[in-house]
N, C-alpha and C positions, 0 to 999 in steps of 0.2 A: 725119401720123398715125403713119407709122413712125417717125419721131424720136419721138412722145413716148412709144411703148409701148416703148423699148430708153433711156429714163428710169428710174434707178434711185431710187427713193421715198426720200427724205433719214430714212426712220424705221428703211427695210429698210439702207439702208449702215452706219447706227449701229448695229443689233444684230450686222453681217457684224463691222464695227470688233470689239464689244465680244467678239465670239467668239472672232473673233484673239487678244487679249489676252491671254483667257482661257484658248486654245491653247499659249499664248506660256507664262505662267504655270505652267501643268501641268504642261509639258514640263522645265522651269526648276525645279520640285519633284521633278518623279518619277525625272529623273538627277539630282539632286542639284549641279546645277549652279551652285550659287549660290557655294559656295566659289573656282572659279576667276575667278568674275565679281567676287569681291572682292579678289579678287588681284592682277587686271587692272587693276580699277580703282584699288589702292591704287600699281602702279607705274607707270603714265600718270602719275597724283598727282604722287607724287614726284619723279619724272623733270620734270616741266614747271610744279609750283607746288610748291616743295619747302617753302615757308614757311608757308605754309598748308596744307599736309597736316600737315605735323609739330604742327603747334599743334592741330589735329583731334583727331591720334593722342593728344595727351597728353591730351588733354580726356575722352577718350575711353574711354583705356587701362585702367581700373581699372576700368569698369563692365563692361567687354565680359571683360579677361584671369580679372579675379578673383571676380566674381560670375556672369555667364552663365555663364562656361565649365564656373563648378561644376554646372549642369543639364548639360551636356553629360558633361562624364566620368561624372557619375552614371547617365545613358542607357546610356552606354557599359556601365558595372558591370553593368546591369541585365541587358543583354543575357548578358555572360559569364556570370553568374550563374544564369540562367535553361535558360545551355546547359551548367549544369552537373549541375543536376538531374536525377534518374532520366529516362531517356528523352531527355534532350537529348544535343546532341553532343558535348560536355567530358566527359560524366560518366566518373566514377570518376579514380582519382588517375594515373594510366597512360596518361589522356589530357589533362586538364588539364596535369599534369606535361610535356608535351613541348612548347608555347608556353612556358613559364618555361623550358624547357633552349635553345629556339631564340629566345628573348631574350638567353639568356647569349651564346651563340653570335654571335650580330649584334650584342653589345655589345663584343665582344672584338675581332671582323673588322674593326668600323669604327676600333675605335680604333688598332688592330695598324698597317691600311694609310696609315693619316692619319699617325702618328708616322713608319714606314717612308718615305713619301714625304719629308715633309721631312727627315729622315736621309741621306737619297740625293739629293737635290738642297742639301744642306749647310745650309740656312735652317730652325733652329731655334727662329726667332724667336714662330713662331706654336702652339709644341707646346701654351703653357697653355690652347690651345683646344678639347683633345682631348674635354671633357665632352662638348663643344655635338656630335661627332660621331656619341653616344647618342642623341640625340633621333630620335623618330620623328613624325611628325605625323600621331596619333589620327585625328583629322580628316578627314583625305587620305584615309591610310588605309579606314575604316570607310565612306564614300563612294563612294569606287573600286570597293573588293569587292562592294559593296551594289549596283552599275551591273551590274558584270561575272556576279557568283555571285549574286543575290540571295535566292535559296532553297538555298542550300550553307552549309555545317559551317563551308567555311573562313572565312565569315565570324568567328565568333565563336571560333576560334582565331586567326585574325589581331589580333582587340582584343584578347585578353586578352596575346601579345606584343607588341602596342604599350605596353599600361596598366603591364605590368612595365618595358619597355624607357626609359620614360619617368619611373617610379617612380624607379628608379634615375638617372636623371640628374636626376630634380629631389635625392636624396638629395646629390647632390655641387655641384650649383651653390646650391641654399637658402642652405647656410650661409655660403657667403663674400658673399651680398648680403643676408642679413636677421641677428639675433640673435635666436637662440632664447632664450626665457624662457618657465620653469615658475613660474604661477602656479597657487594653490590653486581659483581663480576659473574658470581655464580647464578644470581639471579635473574640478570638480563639475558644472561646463554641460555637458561632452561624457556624464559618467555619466547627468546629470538627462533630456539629450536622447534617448539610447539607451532609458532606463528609459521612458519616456512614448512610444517609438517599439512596446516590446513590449507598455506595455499595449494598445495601439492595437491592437496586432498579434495579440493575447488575445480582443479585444472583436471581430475582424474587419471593421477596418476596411478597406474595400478600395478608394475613391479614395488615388490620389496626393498630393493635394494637402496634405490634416489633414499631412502627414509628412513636406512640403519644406519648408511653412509654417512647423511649428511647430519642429520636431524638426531639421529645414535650415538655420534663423535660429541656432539656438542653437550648431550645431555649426561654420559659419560665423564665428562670433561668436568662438568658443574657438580656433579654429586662425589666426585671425587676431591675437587677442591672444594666443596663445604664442608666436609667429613663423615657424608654418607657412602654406607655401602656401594662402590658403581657395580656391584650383579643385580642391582634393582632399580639400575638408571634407564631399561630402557622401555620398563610398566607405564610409565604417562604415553609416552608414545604412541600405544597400541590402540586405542581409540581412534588417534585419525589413520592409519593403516588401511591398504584395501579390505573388507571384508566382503564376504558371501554369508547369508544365514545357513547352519546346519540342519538339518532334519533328524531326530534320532536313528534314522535307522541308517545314515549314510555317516555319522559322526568318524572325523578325522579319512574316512577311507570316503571321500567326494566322487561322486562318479563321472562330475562337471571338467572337460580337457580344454578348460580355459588358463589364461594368464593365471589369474592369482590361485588356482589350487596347481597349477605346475609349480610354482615359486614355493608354496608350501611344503609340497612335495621334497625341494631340492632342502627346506627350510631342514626339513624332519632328518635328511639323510647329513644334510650339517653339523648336525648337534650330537650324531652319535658318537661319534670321535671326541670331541667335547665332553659327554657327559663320561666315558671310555679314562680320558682323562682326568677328571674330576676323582674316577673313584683309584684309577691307581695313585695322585699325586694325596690322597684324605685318605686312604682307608690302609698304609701302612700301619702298624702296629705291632710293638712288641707286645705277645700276647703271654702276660705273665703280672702278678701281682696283683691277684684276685682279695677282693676282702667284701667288707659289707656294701661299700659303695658300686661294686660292680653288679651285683645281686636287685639294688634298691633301684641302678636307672633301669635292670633287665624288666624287672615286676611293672614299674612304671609302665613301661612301652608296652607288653605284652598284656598289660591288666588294668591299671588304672584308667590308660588312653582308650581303648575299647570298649569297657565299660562307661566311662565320660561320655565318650559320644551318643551310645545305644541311649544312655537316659538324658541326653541333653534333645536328642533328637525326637525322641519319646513326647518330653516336654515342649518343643516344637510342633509334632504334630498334634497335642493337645490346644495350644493357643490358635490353629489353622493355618498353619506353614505347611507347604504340600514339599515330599518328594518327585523324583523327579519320573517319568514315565515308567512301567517296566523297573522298578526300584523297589524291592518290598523285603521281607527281613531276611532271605537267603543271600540276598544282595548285600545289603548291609553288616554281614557278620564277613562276608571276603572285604569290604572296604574298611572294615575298623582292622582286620590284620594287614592287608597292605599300606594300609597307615602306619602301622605301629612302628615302623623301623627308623630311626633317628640316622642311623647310620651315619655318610658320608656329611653330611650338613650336622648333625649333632658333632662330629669330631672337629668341625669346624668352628663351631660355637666352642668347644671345649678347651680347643687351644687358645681363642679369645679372651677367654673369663678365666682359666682355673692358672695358677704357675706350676711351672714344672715341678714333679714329684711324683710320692706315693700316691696324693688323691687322684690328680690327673689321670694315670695312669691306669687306678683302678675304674676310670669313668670311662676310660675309652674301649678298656673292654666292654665295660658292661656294652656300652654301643654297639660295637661289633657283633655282640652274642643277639643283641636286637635286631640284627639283620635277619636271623629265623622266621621273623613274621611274613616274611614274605613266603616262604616256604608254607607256614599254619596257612597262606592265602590262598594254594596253590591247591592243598589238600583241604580246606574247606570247600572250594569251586568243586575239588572232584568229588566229593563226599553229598554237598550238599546238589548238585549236577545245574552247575553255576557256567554262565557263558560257554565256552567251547567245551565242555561236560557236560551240556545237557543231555548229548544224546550217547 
């Protein structure tokens, strides 16, 4: 009789299962978890079926780098954009302005200490790599801060220094892997796509969708056929888009159960699959073939760009360029390490610009080992009792 009442009912275990799951799930959503679980699993991959990963990646690569990732940066836009508005936390040019001066700043430090190193250790060989030291990974980034601060300013000045910081190295690697060409054809679609985005935007429309769809394809379309990047066809766009202004204290978590923050909402839970993607199909690696090149992008990332920023921004707030509310130097030492990781967008520039070999090879580790800064990001916050450490 006691055995069968300390029987658990085969109907009650599978809804216990099915809650797990669904525990499991949530949790894997709500940190944002999915980019390091594709990272993991894209270097297990590689490491131990490296023929069959790579034949994935290629199969793969154009649908995840060049079309998802355009929802992705375009998210991203949205956000900066939204916190630039009256009442958000960018607003006014005193403050947006000091992410563009602490982009310059960490574009400089990184490149300064990566040349310097190999300088000093005599091995020259790998300086034509200094782009790939620009790179920030958006990604990472925007994830990290979103765990750490998720109702904080620094979020949306951290993206808007990645979005530059990144702009800029896509400017210098594009052109030595793609040719640019103006077409007449390109140019009318991106006019025709804008023009049908304001009437849209006249007539108020306020789903997202009429204006990835329509007004997305088109401009996709044009920057692909001139020989720009399309993961950054669809940045014009986001201006005529529905917006609502942010508040700092409601940033990305709106407490508004209207049209355009549900759409957001589904926008966010879109993109994680996407970006899930992005880092299994980028962040294979055989992880072997360490020399000075892997050392000089490590230092770069974790030394050069951190310190760039701290004194570029430094020098900002001396000319009178404000940070953003609630931003002060506790702040700032967790946003120069979840900056620093190049990671999945640095191995994307890398394959771009470097040819296959020892350098390459030794560049993408260093990359990978850059991915630590998010971790120094995690243990700065708790150290220094930064966003959800404060208490």
């Amino acid at each position: 009789m006691n055995q069968h009442r300390s029987t658990v009912h085969p109907h009650v275990a599978q809804r216990r299962h099915h809650r797990s799951i669904g525990r499991f799930a949530r949790i894997t959503i709500e940190r944002f978890l999915l980019i390091p679980i594709g990272a993991l699993i894209a270097l297990i991959w590689a490491n131990t079926a490296a023929e069959s990963y790579f034949l994935f990646a290629h199969r793969v690569a154009f649908y995840v780098n060049e079309i998802g990732m355009a929802l992705f940066f375009a998210l991203l836009a949205q956000e900066v954009y939204e916190a630039t508005m009256p009442g958000g936390a960018l607003h006014s040019w005193r403050r947006w302005g000091m992410p563009v001066v602490g982009a310059a700043g960490g574009i400089v430090g990184a490149v300064l200490v990566f040349l310097a190193y190999l300088y000093l250790r005599h091995e020259p060989g790998p300086s034509t790599a200094w782009p790939i030291a620009c790179a920030i990974d958006a990604a990472a980034t925007f994830y990290v801060l979103k765990t750490i601060m998720p109702h904080h300013p620094a979020l949306p000045f951290a993206v808007l220094l990645a979005i530059v910081t990144d702009l800029v190295g896509m400017a210098v690697v594009a052109p030595q892997s793609l040719v640019l060409q103006t077409r007449a054809g390109g140019v009318v679609l991106v006019i025709g796509a804008l023009v049908l985005a304001a009437v849209m935007r006249a007539f108020r429309v306020r789903a997202f969708w009429p204006y990835l769809v329509f007004c997305g394809t088109a401009l996709w379309i044009a920057f692909d056929w001139e020989g720009l990047h399309p993961a950054f066809a669809l940045l014009p766009l986001v201006p005529f888009m529905p917006h609502e202004p942010r508040s700092v204290d409601v940033f990305a978590e709106a407490k508004d159960d209207d049209r355009v923050h549900h759409a957001e909402r589904d926008w966010h839970l879109l993109v994680q699959p996407i970006v899930f993607l992005f880092a299994l199909v980028n962040a294979g690696v055989p992880i072997r073939g360490y020399d000075t090149g892997t050392w000089a992008m490590l230092t770069a990332a974790l030394v050069g760009r951190p310190l760039g920023m701290l004194l570029a921004i430094g020098a900002g707030l001396a000319v009178g360029l404000h940070l953003p509310r609630h931003v002060g130097v506790r702040e700032l030492l967790v946003i120069t390490f979840a900056t620093s990781s190049g990671f999945s967008l640095a191995l994307f520039f890398a394959t771009g610009l470097l040819a296959t070999g020892p350098v390459l090879a030794a560049i993408k580790v260093g990359v990978i080992l850059s991915a630590s800064g998010a971790l120094l990001a995690f243990a700065a916050a708790r150290l220094l009792k930064v966003g959800r450490f404060a208490h």
